[in-house]
C-alpha positions in Angstrom: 74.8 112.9 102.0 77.4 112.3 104.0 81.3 111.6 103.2 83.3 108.4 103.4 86.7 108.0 103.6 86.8 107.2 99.7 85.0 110.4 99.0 88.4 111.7 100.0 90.8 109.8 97.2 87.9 109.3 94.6 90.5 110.3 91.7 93.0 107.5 93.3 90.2 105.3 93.2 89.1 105.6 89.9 92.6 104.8 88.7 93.0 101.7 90.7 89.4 100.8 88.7 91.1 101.5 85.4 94.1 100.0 86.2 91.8 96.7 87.3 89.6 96.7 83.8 93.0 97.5 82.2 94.2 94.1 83.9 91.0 92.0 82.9 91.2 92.8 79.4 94.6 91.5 79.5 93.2 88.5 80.9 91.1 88.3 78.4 93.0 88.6 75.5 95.4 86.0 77.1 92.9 83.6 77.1 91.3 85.0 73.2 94.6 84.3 72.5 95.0 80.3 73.3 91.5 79.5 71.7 92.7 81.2 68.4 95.9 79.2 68.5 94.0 75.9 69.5 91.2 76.7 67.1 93.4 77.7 63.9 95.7 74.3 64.6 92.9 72.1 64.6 91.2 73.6 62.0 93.9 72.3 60.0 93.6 69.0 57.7 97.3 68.0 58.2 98.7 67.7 61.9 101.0 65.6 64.0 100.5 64.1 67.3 103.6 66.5 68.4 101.8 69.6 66.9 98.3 68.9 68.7 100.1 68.6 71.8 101.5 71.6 71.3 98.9 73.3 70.3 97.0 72.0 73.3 99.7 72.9 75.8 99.9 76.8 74.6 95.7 77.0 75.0 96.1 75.7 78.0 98.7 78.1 79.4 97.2 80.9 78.1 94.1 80.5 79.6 95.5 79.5 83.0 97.4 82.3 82.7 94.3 84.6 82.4 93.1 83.1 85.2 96.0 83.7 87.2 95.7 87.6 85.8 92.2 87.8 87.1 93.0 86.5 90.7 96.5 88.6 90.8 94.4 92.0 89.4 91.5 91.5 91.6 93.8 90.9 95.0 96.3 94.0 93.9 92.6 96.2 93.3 91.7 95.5 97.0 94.6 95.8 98.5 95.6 99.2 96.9 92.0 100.7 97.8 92.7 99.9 100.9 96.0 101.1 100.9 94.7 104.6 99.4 92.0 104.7 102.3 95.2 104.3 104.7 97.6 106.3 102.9 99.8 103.7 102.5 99.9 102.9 99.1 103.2 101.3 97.8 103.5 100.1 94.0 104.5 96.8 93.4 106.4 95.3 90.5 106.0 91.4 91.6 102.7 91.3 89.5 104.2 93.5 86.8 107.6 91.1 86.2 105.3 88.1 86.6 103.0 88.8 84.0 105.4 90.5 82.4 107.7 87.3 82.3 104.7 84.5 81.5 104.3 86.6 78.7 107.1 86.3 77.1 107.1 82.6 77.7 103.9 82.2 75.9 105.2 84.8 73.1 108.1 82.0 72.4 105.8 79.7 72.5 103.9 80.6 70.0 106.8 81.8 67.8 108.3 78.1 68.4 105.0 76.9 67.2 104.5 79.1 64.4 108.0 77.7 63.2 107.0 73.7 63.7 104.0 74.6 61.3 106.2 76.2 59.1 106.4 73.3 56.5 104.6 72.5 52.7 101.0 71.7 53.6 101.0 74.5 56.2 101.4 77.8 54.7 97.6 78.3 54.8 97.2 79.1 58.6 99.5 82.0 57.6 97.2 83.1 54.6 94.1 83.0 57.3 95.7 84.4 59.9 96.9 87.3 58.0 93.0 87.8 56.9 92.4 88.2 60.4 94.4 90.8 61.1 94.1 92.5 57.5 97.5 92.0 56.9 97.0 90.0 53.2 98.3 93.1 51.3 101.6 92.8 52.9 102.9 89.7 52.1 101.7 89.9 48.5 
């Protein structure tokens, strides 16, 4: 068998894979994370118009977000195997501080949201959400 040039940096390249799966689960748990919100808030008996919206608008973030994870991982991945091929490689932060910042804009999001829901009527997402994350002992 003969050697390729990636035979030469296979330990680099496994580390660009894991940071690339590490990326996709991030992507995927951005997205899990707008069909939980949108699936708890409508699973609810009393909502607004305002509140559906809102719900709505955080799902939808989220999972554009993901997708915009998915095409920024996949384009760093081929671009840095190419860069270890070359010797080239350089890190870059501009998809670290733009996920990094989306984040947190979908992080006060939800916290804004968890506040509007906040009110008599609502305090059972809280009790179910807690379930979720086993979490019931704590607030009792």
């Amino acid at each position: 068998m003969e050697k390729t040039i990636d035979s030469n940096y296979i330990q680099q390249h496994l580390a660009n894979e894991r940071t690339y799966l590490a990326w996709i689960r991030t992507a995927l748990a951005m997205v899990g994370i707008g069909f939980l919100i949108v699936n708890i808030h409508f699973s609810l008996n009393e909502t607004s118009a305002a509140a559906d919206q809102f719900a709505q608008m955080i799902g939808i973030f989220s999972v554009v977000l993901g997708l915009i994870i998915i095409v920024f991982a996949t384009y760093s991945y081929l671009v840095k195997k190419k860069q270890i091929n070359e010797q080239t490689f350089q890190p870059s932060n501009r998809v670290v501080w733009l996920v990094s910042i989306f984040t947190i804009i979908i992080s006060i999001l939800f916290f804004l949201y968890f506040l509007y829901i906040k009110r008599p009527g609502y305090s059972q997402i809280f009790y179910e959400l807690c379930i979720c994350v086993n979490c019931v002992e704590s607030i009792s």
